[in-house]
GUVO-168001 format. One record per residue (C-alpha): residue number from 1; residue in one letter; x, y, z. Coordinates in Angstrom, 2 decimals, m for minus. Each point is the difference from the previous one (the first is absolute). Example, Ala and Ser with C-alpha at 12.3 -4.5 7.8 and 13.67 -1.06 7.14 Angstrom:
# GUVO-168001
+-----+-----+---------+---------+---------+
:   n : res :      xx :      yy :      zz :
+-----+-----+---------+---------+---------+
:   1 :   A :   12.30 :   m4.50 :    7.80 :
:   2 :   S :    1.37 :    3.44 :   m0.66 :
+-----+-----+---------+---------+---------+
END
This chain:
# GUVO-168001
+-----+-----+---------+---------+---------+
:   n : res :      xx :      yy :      zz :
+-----+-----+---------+---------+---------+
:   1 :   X :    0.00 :    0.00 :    0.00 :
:   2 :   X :    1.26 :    3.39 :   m0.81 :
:   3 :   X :    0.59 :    2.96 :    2.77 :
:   4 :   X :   m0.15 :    3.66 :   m0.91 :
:   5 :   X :    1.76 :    1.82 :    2.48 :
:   6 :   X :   m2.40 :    3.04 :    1.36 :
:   7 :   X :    1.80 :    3.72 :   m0.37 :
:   8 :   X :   m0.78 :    2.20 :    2.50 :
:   9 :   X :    1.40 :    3.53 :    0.19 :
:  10 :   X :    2.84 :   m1.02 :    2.69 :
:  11 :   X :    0.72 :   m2.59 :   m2.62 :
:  12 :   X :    0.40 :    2.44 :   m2.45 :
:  13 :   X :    2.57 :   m0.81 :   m3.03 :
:  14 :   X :    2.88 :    2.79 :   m0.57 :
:  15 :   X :    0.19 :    1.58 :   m3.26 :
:  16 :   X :    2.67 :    0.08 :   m1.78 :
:  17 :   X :    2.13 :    3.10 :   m1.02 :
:  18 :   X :   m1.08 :   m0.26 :   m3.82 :
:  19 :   X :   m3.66 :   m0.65 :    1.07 :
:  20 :   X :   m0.03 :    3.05 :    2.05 :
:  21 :   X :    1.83 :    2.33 :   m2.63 :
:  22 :   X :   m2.29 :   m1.17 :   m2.65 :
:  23 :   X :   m2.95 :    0.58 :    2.07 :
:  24 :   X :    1.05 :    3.80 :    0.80 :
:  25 :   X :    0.55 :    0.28 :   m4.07 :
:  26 :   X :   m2.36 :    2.76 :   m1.53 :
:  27 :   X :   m1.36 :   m0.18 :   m3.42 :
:  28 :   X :    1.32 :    2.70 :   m1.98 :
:  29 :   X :   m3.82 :    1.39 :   m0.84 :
:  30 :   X :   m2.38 :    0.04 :    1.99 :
:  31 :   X :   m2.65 :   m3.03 :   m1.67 :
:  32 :   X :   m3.15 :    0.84 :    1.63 :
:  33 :   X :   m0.42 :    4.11 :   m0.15 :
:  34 :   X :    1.69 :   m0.06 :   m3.59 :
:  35 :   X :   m2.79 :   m3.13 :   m1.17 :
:  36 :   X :   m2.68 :    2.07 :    1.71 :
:  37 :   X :    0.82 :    3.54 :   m1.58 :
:  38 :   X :    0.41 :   m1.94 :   m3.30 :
:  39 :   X :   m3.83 :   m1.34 :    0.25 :
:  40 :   X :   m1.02 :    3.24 :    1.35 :
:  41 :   X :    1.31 :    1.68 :   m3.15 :
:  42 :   X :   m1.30 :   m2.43 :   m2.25 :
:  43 :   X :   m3.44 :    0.87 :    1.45 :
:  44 :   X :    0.43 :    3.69 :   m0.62 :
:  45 :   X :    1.18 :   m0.59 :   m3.67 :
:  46 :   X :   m1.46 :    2.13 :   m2.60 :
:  47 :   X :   m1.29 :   m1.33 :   m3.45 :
:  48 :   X :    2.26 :    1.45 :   m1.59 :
:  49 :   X :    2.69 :   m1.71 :    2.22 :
:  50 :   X :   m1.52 :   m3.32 :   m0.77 :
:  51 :   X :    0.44 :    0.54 :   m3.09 :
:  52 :   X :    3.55 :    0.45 :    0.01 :
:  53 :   X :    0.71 :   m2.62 :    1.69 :
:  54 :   X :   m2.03 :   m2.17 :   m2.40 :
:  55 :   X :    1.86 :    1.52 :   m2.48 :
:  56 :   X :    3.86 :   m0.81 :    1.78 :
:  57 :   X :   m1.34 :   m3.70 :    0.05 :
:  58 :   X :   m1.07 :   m0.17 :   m3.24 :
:  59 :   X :    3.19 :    1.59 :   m1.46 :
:  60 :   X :    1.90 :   m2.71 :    1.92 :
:  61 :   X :   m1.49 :   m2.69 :   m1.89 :
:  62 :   X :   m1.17 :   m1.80 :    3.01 :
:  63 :   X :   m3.53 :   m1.50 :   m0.16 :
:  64 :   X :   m1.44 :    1.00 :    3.48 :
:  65 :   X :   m2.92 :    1.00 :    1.87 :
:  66 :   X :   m0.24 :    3.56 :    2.35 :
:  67 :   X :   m0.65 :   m2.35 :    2.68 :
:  68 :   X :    2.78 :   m2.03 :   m0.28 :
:  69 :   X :    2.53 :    3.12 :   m0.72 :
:  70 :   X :   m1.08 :    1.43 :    2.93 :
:  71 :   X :    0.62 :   m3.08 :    2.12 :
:  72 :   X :    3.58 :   m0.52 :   m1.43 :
:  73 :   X :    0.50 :    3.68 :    0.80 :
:  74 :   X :   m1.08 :   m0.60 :    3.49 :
:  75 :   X :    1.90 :   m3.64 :    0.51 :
:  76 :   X :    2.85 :    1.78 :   m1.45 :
:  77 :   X :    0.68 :    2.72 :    2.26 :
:  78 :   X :   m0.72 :   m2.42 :    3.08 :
:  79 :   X :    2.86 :   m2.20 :   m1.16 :
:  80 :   X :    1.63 :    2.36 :   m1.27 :
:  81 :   X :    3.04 :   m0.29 :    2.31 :
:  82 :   X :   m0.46 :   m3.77 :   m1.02 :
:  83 :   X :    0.25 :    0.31 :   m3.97 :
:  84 :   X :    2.77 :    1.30 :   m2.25 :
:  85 :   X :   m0.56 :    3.72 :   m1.07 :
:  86 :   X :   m0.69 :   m0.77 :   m3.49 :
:  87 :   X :   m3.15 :   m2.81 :    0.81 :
:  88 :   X :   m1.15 :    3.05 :    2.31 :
:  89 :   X :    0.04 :    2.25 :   m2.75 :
:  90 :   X :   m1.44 :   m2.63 :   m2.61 :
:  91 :   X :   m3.24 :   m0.43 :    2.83 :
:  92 :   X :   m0.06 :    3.93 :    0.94 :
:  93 :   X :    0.85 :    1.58 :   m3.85 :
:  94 :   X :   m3.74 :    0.54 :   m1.01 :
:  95 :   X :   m0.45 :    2.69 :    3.44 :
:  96 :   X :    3.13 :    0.88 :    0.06 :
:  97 :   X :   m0.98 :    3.80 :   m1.53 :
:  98 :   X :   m3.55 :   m0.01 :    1.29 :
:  99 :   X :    1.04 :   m1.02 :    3.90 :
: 100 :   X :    3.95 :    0.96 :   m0.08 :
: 101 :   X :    1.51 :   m1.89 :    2.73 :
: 102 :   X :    0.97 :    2.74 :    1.86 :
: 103 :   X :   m3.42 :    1.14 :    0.83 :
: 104 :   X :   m0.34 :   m3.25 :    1.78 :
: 105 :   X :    2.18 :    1.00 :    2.11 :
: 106 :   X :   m0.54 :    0.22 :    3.85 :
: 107 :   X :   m0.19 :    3.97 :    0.60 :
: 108 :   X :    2.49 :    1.63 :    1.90 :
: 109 :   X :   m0.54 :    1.10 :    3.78 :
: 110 :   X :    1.85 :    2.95 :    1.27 :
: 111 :   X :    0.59 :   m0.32 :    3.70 :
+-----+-----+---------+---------+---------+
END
């Protein structure tokens, strides 16, 4: 018959220095406010900004749906620390001059 041994926190199992510097490691963007400004913006978007982008897919030869562009956009910048720059400007290239990058940006606070 197989034991498990029972954990309990005074049994509790020392990390490692990797683990620990790993688990202090910041992504270099910050996933969640950048995905939620991006869907925020696409909400906002004018026609005429649809359009465009429609346009940017189109001229790419790439058979896709809005809905699907928009997702890849999204997926993109949340692994976008994950990918190499060039499949995060492949997924990101059809917004890129409707929702620059930089106005996803977290604003600045002044202290």
């Amino acid at each position: 018959m197989l034991q498990y041994r029972l954990i309990d926190s005074e049994d509790e199992i020392p990390t490692s220095d990797l683990e620990r510097a790993l688990a202090e490691l910041e992504a270099p963007y910050p996933v969640s406010a950048t995905v939620a400004r991006f869907v925020d913006r696409l909400a906002s978007l004018s026609t005429d900004e649809w359009d465009s982008i429609q346009t940017t897919i189109r001229s790419g030869g790439i058979e896709t749906s809005m809905v699907d562009a928009s997702r890849n956009a999204a997926v993109a910048l949340a692994v976008r620390d994950l990918i190499s720059r060039t499949q995060f400007d492949q997924l990101y290239l059809p917004f890129l001059n409707v929702i620059p990058l930089e106005s996803l940006e977290a604003p600045t606070t002044l202290d």
